[in-house]
C-alpha positions in Angstrom: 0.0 0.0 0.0 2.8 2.7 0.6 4.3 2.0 -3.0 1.0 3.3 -4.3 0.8 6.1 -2.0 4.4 6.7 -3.0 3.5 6.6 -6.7 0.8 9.1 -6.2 2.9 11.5 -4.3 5.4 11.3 -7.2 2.9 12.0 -10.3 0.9 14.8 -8.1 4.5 16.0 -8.2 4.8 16.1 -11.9 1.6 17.6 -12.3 1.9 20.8 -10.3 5.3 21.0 -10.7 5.2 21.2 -14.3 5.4 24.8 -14.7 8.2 24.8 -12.5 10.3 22.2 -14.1 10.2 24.6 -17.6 13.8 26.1 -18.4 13.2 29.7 -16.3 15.5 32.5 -17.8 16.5 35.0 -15.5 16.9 38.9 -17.3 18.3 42.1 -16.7 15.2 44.0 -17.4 16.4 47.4 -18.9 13.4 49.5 -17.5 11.2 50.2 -14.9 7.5 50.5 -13.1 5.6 53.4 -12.3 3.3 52.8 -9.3 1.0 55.3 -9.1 -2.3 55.6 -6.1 -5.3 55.7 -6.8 -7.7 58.4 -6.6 -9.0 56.3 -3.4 -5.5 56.3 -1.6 -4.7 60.0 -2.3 -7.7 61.1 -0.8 -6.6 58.8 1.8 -3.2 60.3 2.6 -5.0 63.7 2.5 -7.4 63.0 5.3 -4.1 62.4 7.2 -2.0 65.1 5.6 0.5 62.1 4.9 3.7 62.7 2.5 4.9 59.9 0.1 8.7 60.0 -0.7 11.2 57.9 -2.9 13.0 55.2 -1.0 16.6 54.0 -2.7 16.5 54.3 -6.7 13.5 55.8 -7.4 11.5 59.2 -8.2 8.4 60.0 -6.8 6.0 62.0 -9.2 3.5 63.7 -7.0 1.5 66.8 -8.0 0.2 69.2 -5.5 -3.1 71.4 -5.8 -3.1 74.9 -4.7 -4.0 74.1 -1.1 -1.3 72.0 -0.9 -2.6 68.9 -0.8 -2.1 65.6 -3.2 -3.5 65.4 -6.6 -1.7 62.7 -7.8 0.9 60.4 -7.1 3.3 58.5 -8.9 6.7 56.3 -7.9 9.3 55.4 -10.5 10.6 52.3 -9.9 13.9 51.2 -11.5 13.8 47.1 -11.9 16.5 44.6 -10.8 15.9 42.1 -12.8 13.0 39.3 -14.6 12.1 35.7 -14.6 10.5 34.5 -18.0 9.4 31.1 -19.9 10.4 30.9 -24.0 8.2 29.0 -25.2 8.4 27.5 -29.1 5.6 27.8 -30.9 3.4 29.8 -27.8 3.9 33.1 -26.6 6.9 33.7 -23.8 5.5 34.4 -20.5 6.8 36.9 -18.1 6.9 35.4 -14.5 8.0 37.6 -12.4 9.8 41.5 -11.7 11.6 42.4 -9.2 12.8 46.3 -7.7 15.1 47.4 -5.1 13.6 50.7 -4.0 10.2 51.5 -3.3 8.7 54.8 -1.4 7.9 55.8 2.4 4.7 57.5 3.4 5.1 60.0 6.5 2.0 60.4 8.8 2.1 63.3 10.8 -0.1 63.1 14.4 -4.0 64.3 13.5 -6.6 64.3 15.8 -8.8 61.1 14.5 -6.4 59.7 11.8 -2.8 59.5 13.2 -1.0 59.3 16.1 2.3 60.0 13.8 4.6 57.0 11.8 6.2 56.2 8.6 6.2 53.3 6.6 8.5 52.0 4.0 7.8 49.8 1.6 10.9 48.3 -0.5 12.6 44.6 -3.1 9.1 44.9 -4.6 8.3 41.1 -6.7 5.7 40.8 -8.8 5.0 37.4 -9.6 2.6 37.1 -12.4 1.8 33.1 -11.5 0.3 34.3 -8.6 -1.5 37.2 -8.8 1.3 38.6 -5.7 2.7 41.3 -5.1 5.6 40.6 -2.3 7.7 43.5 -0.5 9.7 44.4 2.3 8.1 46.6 4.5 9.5 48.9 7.9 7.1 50.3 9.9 7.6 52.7 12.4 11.3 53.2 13.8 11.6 49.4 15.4 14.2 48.6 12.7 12.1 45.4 12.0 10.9 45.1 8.7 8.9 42.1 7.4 8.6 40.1 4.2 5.1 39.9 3.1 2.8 39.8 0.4 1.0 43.1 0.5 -1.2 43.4 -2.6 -2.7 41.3 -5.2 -3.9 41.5 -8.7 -5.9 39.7 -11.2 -3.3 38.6 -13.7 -6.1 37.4 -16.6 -7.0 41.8 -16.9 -3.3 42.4 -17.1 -2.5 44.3 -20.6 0.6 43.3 -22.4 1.6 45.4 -25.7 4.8 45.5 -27.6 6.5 47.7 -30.3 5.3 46.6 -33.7 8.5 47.9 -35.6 11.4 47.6 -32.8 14.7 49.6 -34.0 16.1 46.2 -33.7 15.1 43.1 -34.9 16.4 41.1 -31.6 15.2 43.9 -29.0 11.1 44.8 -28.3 10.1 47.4 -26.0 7.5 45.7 -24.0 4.8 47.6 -21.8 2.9 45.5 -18.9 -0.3 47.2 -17.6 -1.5 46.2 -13.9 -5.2 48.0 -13.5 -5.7 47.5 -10.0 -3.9 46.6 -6.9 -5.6 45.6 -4.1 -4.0 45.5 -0.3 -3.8 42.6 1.7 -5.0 42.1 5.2 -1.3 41.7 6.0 -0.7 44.7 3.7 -3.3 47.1 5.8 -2.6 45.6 9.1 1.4 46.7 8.4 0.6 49.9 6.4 -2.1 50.9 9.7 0.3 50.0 12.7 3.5 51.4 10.7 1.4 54.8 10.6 0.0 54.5 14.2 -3.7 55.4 12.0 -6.4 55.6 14.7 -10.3 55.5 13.9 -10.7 57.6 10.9 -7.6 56.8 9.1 -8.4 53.2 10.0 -11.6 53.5 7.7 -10.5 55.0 4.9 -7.4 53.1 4.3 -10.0 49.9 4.0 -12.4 52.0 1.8 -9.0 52.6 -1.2 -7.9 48.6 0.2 -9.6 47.3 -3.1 -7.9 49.6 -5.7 -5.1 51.2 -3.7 -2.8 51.5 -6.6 -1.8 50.2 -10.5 1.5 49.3 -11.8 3.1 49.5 -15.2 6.2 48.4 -16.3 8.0 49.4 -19.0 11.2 47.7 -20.5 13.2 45.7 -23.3 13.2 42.2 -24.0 15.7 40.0 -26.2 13.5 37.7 -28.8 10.5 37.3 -30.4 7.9 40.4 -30.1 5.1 37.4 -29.2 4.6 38.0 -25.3 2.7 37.6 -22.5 2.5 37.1 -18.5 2.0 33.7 -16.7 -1.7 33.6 -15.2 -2.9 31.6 -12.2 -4.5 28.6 -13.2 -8.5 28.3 -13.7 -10.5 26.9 -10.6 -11.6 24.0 -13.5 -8.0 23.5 -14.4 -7.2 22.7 -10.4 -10.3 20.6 -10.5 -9.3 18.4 -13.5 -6.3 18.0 -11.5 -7.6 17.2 -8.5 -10.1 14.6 -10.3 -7.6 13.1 -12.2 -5.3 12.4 -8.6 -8.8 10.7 -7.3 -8.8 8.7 -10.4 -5.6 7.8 -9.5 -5.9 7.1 -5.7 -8.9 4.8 -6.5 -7.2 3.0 -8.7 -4.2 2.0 -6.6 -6.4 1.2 -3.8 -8.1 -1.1 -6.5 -5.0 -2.9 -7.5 -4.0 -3.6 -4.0 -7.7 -5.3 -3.3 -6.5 -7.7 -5.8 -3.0 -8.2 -4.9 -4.3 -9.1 -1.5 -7.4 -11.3 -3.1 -4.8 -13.3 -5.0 -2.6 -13.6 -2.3 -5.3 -15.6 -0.1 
């Protein structure tokens, strides 16, 4: 009986690990992301009179309205690299980006909003297999920052275009469109006790949670112009898996009803 368990464990293991297995190629991605809030989250940091600021290699691009508060907000982020599947015959899939940098968002003490922190968020990945966005994030002055997964996206609405007539044949400027970013429970629970937010600041970081930011990333590629971004398996895909696992469980429990049958 635990040869067959055995031999289950090892297919299961070619299954899901098939993606994984594929040849990965790791780039130097010559480019970068602009992360820019939403409408949401700069209403948000003006509630709290909050400042957002480049952390490491970056730029921040934020535009001020006459009563000096946020109209917009925008983060240049420089990237440190790509991990990407060519594919023969199918289009190559981007799997994940990586940054250095990041930004850090200053909150000031308001009556209602903020007792007064900072929070810096940093070594963004974006990992288009699973709809994650993981960074390292310092909040408050401990010195203790933490390694989380702080937003997610849908990876099926994700726009891919490329350059129809690259300058060269081998390079194609490629442009990666994330709509929406939405946080996390781990990313509001870090983001709200890095910035000490009391009762009101509390509720209207959860009301920009679901669309607190969209990414795009813009940068060269060596080969073909045909491209395109891993995306998280259907439900139904996971299901035929899952079925087909059963299938195979039943029959191993089958075969060893008759090994034993013979046997007596």
């Amino acid at each position: 009986m635990n040869t067959h368990i055995r031999q289950i464990a090892v297919i299961a293991g070619l299954v899901f690990g098939t993606v994984s297995a594929q040849a990965q190629v790791a780039t130097d991605w010559n480019g970068s992301g602009t992360l820019t809030w939403s409408q949401l989250t700069v209403e948000t940091l003006n509630v709290g009179d909050m400042k957002v600021y480049s952390f490491g290699d970056t730029v921040a691009y934020p535009t001020v309205t006459p009563d000096n508060t946020y109209d917009s907000i925008a983060v240049g982020i420089p990237s440190t690299g790509a991990q990407w599947l060519p594919a023969e015959g199918t289009p190559n899939q981007l799997l994940s980006w990586q940054t250095a940098g990041g930004f850090r968002i200053d909150a000031p003490p308001v009556l209602g909003v903020s007792s007064g922190g900072s929070v810096t968020v940093s070594n963004l990945d974006v990992n288009f297999a699973t709809g994650q966005v993981s960074a390292t994030v310092l909040a408050g002055n401990s010195g203790t920052s933490t390694r989380s997964v702080i937003w997610t996206f849908d990876s099926s609405v994700v726009q891919v275009s490329t350059d129809a007539s690259p300058q060269w044949p081998s390079l194609h400027d490629v442009s990666i469109d994330i709509p929406v970013l939405s946080l996390t429970h781990s990313g509001q629970s870090l983001l709200a006790s890095g910035l000490n937010l009391q009762y009101l600041g509390g509720l209207t970081l959860q009301v920009s949670g679901d669309n607190y930011a969209s990414l795009t990333i813009n940068g060269t590629l060596p080969g073909p112009a045909d491209f395109t971004v891993a995306v998280v398996p259907e439900p139904a895909t996971w299901a035929l898996m899952g079925l087909g696992l059963v299938g195979l469980a039943g029959l191993s429990r089958a075969q060893s009803r008759q090994s034993c049958a013979e046997s007596v």
